[in-house]
C-alpha positions in Angstrom: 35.0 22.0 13.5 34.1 21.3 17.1 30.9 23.0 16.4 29.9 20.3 13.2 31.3 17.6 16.0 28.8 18.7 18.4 25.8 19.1 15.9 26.6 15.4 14.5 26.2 13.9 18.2 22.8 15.9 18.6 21.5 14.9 15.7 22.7 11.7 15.9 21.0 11.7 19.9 17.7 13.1 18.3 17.8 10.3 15.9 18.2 7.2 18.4 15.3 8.9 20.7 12.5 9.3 18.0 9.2 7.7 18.2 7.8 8.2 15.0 4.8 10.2 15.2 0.9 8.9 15.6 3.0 5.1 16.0 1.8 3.4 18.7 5.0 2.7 21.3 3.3 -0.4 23.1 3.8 -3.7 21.8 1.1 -7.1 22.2 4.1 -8.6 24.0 4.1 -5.9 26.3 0.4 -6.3 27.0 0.5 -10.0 27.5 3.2 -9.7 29.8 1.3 -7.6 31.8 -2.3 -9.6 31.9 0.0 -13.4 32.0 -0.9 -13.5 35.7 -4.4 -12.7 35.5 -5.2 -15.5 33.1 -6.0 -17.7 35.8 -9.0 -15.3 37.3 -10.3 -14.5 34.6 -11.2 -18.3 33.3 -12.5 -18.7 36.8 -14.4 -15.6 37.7 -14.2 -16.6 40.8 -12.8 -14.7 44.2 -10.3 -11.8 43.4 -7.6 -11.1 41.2 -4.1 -12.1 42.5 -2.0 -9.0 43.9 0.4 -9.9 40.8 -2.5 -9.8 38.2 -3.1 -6.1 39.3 0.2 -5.5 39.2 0.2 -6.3 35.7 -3.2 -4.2 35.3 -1.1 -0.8 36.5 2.1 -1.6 34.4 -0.7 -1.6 31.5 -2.7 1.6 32.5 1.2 2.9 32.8 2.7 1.9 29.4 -0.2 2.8 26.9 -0.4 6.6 28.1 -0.8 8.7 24.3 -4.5 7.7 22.3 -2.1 5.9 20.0 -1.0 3.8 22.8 -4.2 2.8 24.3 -5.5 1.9 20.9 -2.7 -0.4 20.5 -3.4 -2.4 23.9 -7.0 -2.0 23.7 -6.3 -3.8 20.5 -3.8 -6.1 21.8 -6.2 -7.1 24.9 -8.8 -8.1 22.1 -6.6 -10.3 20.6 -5.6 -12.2 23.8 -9.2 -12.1 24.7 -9.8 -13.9 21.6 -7.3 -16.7 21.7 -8.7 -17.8 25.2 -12.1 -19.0 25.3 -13.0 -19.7 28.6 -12.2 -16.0 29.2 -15.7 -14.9 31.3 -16.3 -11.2 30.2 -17.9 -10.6 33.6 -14.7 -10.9 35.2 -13.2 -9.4 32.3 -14.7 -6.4 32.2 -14.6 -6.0 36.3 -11.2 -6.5 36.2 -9.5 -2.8 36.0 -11.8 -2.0 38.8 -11.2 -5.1 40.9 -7.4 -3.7 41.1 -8.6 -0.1 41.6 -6.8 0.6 38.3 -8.5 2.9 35.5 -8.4 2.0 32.3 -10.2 3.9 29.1 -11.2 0.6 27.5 -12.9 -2.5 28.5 -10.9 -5.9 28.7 -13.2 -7.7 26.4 -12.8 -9.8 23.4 -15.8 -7.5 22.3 -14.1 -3.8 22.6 -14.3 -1.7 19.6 -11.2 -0.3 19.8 -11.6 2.1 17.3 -14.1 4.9 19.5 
């Protein structure tokens, strides 16, 4: 008996810890939250990005670690890119590298996501 009690709780622990498989684990939420602050600089162009923008850059490069992931934000940074307009892809695209963060896709409304 104590040995089906003990199965049932690691099954049951297995169950609450699964990420399905070849499921992306980063949500758009997740990747606005993390560019918010740099919306500012990035309409602008102008100076540098604010020490909280590339905060935000880091928690990014941070959270989308598996290819599934970085899909996922690389498509979630399109669709921001997208809704904003005045977004200049110069400072777009410099962005990662203005907070000495590396990223495996551009910040561009533009990105194919897909390679």
């Amino acid at each position: 008996m104590k040995g089906v009690v003990i199965s049932v709780f690691v099954v049951f622990a297995m169950v609450q810890f699964m990420v399905n498989p070849g499921q992306a684990a980063v949500s758009c939420d997740q990747v606005n939250e993390c560019l918010a602050s740099c919306i500012p600089y990035l309409t602008s162009g102008a100076g540098n990005p604010t020490a909280q923008c590339c905060g935000g850059v880091g928690r990014l490069q941070k959270i989308a670690q598996t290819s599934e992931d970085k899909q996922a934000a690389c498509n979630c940074v399109k669709q921001a890119a997208a809704r904003i307009p005045a977004i200049k892809e110069d400072a777009a695209s410099s962005l990662p590298a203005k907070c000495n963060v590396q990223i495996n896709y551009p910040i561009s409304k533009n990105t194919n996501c897909q390679e």
